[in-house]
C-alpha angles and dihedrals in degrees: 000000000000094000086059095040084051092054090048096060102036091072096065085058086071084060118103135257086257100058089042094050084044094052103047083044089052090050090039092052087036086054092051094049097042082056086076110010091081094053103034102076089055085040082057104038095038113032101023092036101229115164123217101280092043082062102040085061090047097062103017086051091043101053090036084061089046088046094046090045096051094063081063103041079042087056104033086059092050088047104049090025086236119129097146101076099035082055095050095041089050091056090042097053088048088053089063111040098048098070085052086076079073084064101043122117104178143014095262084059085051092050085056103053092038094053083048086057104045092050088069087058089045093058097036095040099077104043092035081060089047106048090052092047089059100044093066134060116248100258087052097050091090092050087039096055091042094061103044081052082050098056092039088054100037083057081053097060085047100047098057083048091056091047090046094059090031085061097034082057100042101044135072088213112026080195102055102025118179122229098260082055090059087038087062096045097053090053090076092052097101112047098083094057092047090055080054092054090058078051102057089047103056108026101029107086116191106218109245110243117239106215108213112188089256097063080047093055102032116095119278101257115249139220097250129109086223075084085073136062123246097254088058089049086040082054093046097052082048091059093045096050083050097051085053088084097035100093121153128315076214070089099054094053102042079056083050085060091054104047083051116266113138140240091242085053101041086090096054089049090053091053101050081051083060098044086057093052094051095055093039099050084050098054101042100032077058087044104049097062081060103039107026131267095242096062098045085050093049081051097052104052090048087061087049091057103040076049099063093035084067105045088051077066103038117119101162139055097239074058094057101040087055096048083045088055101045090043082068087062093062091053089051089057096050132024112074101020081065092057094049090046084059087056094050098049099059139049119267097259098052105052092099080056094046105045084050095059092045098055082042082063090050094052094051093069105012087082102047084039093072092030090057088039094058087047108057085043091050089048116032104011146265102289095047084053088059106037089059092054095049084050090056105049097041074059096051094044083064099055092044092067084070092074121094119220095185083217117142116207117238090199 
């Protein structure tokens, strides 16, 4: 068994300094977030007072901002052949929104910093993606991917740890803590992601280009999708039908809430999610270069299903705590093999592009997701909110299997 543990993670040496610098700034700014993520949606439901659907904008409208953006930082990179700064200034903007959650007074002042923030994903997503993409041989992207999803997520389990100690410490009941406790927590939110930004600067290096007379000569790239063939737009309707059930985990955890998991756990809870993602976006990014990208997605999106299905029926907390732990599985299937089956899908010099428009895909339907998603809740109940999603994406995993990845198994 270590042997083979051994063999297993002595493929990701062969990986480049890149990867590697990505991956640490991506635990280091997920650190940072998950800081705050896990206690935001009881900071805004308890001490601001913002119902369901409030919650439901804040998020849905925040990430749909991140996801547009990215389709202009992807092709301006490509543009200008430039992925280094938008990286750095995305981290940067996020270092600086998330400590204004300590000054809010209301959800629309949440909205506010959190689209700030988001913005700064927005900018750094696409030419983070690219320049991974292009630091690794074909056969590795998968890996490559994986293990950048693995950091992120493994900054994730760390981040809800350190907000768990920062509020037990700050609060006089970790179960019941007041607004200034939660105030004082999200003060320490930034300093993981500035310590990355000394990172990007000095170990990510950005390839210099060599300019032959035909790129000289070939037509500027432009920001259509004509650029691009019909089973990659085919691709991209797919994703957006997908994201259609992906609203905000904020609801997860607010049904964690219900089935009887506390404030003072939620954190914990968070974390164990995490922990799930990073094992399982080791194992499947690895996965997806031997046994194709198409079949693990397909997967993934019919555990999401089976996932919310579940939570629409759970009534007690060891329910919960299962349905957290196997969500982590879906992310493993298909986060970042769906980023590496963009980059398969497309030419070199249009990843940036690429990347941009799929994330474009994502933002049309991540904000009424979560908009549609309040409102049934609000309206008809909980478990009517997550057995549409599950129907969804059990829609969207069938049509899926009408792209064609042009990927040859070597199993």
């Amino acid at each position: 068994m270590f042997r083979q543990l051994r063999r297993f993670f002595a493929r990701y040496k062969n990986l480049s300094g890149n990867v590697f610098a990505l991956s640490f700034v991506s635990l280091l700014n997920d650190t940072s977030s998950d800081i705050i993520y896990p206690l935001l949606p009881a900071f805004l439901a308890l001490t601001l007072g913002a119902s369901p659907f409030a919650i439901g904008l804040i998020e849905g409208f925040a990430e749909s901002v991140a996801a547009f953006l990215k389709l202009f930082s992807g092709y301006l990179s490509d543009r200008f052949d430039r992925r280094k700064f938008p990286v750095f200034f995305g981290y940067a903007l996020a270092s600086l929104a998330r400590p204004m959650l300590a000054f809010v007074g209301s959800w629309q002042q949440v909205l506010a910093v959190r689209v700030t923030d988001r913005v700064g994903k927005g900018i750094r997503g696409a030419p983070r993606d690219a320049i991974i993409a292009e630091s690794v041989p074909e056969n590795k992207r998968g890996l490559a991917f994986g293990f950048n999803r693995a950091a992120d997520h493994l900054g994730a389990v760390i981040g809800p740890v350190i907000a768990f100690i920062l509020l037990s410490y700050f609060a006089d009941n970790p179960q019941n803590p007041t607004a200034q406790d939660y105030r004082q927590v999200f003060l320490y939110a930034s300093i993981p992601v500035v310590i990355g930004l000394f990172v990007i600067v000095f170990f990510v290096k950005e390839k210099p280009k060599e300019l032959h007379l035909a790129d000289v000569n070939a037509p500027k790239i432009k920001l259509s999708l004509k650029e691009f063939d019909g089973n990659f737009k085919r691709f991209l309707i797919v994703i957006a039908l997908f994201t259609l059930s992906n609203s905000t985990d904020a609801f997860l955890l607010l049904r964690a809430e219900q089935t009887g998991i506390s404030v003072a756990v939620l954190p914990l809870l968070w974390m164990a999610l995490h922990f799930s993602k990073v094992v399982s976006s080791l194992i499947f990014g690895d996965l997806s270069d031997k046994v194709g990208r198409k079949t693990l997605i397909c997967s993934g999106w019919i555990v999401y299903a089976l996932v919310y299905a579940g939570f629409a029926f759970a009534n007690s907390a060891w329910q919960t705590w299962a349905l957290f732990l196997i969500y982590g599985v879906y992310f493993g299937l298909t986060e970042g093999v769906e980023k590496a089956l963009v980059a398969d899908l497309v030419p070199p010099k249009k990843r940036g592009t690429a990347f941009g428009f799929y994330n474009l895909a994502f933002s049309i339907t991540v904000f009424p997701a979560s908009i549609i998603f309040g409102a049934i809740w609000t309206t008809f109940g909980a478990e009517a909110a997550f057995l549409f999603s599950a129907f969804i994406s059990v829609c969207a995993a069938g049509l899926l299997l009408t792209v064609e990845t042009g990927q040859k198994s070597t199993v």
